[in-house]
C-alpha positions as CSV (number, residue, x, y, z in Angstrom):
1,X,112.1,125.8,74.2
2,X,111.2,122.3,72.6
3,X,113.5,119.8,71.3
4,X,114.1,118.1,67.8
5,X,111.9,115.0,68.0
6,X,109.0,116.1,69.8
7,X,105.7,116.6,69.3
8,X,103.6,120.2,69.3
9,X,100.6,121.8,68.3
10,X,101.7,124.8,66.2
11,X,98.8,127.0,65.4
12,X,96.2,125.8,63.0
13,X,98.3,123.4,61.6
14,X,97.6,121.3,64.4
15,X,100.3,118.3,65.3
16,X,103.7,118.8,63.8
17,X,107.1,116.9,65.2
18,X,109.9,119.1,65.4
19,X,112.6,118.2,62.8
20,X,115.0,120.6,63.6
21,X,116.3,123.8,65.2
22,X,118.2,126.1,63.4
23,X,119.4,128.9,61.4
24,X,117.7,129.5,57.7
25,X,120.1,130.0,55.4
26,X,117.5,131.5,53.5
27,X,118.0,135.3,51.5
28,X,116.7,137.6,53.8
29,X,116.5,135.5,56.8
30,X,118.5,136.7,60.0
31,X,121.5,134.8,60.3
32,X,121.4,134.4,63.9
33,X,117.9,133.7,64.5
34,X,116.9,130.0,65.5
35,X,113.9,128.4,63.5
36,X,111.5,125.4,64.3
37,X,111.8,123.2,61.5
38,X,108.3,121.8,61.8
39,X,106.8,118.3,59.4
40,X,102.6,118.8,60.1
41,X,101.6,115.2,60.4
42,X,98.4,116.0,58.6
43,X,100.3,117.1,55.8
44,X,103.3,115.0,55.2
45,X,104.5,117.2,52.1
46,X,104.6,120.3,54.0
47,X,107.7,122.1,56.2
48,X,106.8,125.0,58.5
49,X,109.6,127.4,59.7
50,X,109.2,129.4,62.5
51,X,111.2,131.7,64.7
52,X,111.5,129.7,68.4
53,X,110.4,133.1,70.2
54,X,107.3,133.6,67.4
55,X,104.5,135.8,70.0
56,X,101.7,135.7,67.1
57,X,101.2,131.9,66.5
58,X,100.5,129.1,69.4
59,X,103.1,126.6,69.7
60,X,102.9,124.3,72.9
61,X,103.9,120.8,74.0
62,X,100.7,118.0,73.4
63,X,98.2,117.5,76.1
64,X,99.6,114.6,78.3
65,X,97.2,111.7,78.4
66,X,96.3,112.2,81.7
67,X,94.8,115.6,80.6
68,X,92.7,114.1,77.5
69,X,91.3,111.7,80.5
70,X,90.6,114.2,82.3
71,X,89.2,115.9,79.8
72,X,86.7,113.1,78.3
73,X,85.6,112.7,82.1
74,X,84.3,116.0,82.3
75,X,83.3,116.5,79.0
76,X,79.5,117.0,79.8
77,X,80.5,119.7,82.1
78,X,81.7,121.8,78.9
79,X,79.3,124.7,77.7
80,X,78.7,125.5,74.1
81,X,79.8,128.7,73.0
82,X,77.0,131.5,73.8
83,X,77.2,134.0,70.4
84,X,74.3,136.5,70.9
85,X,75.0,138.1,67.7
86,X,74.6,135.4,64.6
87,X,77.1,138.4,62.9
88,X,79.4,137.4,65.7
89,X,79.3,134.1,65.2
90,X,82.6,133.2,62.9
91,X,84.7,135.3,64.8
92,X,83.9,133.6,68.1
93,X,84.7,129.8,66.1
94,X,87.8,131.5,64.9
95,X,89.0,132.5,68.3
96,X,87.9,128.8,69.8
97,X,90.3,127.0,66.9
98,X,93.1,129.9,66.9
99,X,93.4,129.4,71.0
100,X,94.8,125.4,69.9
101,X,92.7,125.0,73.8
102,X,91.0,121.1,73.5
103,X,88.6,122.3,75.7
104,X,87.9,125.1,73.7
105,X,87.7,122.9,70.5
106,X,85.5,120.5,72.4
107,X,82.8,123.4,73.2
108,X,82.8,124.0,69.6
109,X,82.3,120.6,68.5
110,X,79.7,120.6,71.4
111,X,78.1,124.1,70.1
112,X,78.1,123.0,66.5
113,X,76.7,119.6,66.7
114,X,73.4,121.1,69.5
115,X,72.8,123.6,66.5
116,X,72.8,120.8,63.7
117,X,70.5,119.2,65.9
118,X,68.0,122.0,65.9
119,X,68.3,123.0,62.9
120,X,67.7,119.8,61.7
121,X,64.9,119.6,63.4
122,X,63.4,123.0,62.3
123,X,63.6,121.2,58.4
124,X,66.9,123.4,57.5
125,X,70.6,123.0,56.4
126,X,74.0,123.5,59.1
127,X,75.7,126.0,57.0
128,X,79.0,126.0,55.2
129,X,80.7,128.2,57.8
130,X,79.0,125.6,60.9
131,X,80.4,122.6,58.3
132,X,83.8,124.4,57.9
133,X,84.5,124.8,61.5
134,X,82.9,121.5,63.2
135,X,86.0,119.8,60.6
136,X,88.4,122.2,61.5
137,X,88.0,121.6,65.4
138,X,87.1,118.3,65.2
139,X,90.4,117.3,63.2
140,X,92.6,119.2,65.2
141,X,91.1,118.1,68.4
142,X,91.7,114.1,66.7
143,X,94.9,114.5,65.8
144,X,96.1,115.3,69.4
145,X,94.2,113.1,71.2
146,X,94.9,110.3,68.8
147,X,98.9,111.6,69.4
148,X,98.4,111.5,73.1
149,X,96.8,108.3,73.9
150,X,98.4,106.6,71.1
151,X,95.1,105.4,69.4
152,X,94.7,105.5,65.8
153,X,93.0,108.7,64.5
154,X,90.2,106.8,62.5
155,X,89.0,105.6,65.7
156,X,89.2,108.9,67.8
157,X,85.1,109.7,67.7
158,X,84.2,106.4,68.9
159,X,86.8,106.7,71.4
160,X,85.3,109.9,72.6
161,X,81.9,108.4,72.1
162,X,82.7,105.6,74.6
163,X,84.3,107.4,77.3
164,X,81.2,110.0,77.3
165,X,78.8,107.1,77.3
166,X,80.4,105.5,80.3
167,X,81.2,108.6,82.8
């Protein structure tokens, strides 16, 4: 269990702080089940309520910035994404970015950037679903990081840029 005032990745949302724990008083909401009262900080207008023993959506404590070093060190050491199948190919993004793993997000940054490179270089386009997914991973994947080590999220890529060029 997590405690008002700290920091989580909840699902897709990405990096919310925990507002609250409680009851909903809330028609049809149990009376005696405790809720997350979660603020995304990526979307200061929103309020996510979920049950503390939720199975179907990833909650979890921030990596520790230790980890993210650790991380960023071995960062050339993590594989792109291998998807035979191109009919495959969404699915397997939508598992990296629904496991809320940074190292999973990092291998689809790393998988979607290679294939905008050779695409490029064959004279065609990334497509919208490649575009859709590179933001999606690469926001979430800022927003932690820039949680965890406490720099601003503007300055995440060339944060990541200069640990990778100097390890």
């Amino acid at each position: 269990m997590f405690n008002k005032g700290e920091y989580v990745i909840y699902g897709n949302v990405g990096v919310c702080e925990i507002m609250d724990i409680s009851t909903l008083d809330i028609h049809g909401a149990p009376k005696d089940k405790l809720y997350y009262i979660l603020k995304p900080l990526n979307q200061s207008k929103s309020t996510v309520f979920t049950p503390i023993d939720n199975k179907k959506v990833v909650i979890r404590k921030i990596i520790s910035k230790e980890d993210v070093e650790t991380l960023l060190s071995d960062i050339k050491n993590i594989k792109e994404l291998l998807v035979e199948d191109e009919r495959f190919r969404e699915k397997a993004y939508k598992e990296c970015i629904k496991s809320c793993q940074c190292r999973k997000l990092l291998s689809l940054i790393k998988t979607i950037y290679y294939r905008k490179e050779e695409r490029l270089n064959e004279g065609k386009k990334l497509s919208a679903t490649d575009e859709k997914y590179f933001k999606i991973a690469q926001d979430n994947l800022h927003a932690e990081l820039s949680m965890s080590l406490k720099v601003p999220i503007d300055q995440m890529e060339d944060y990541i840029l200069d640990k990778v060029q100097h390890s």
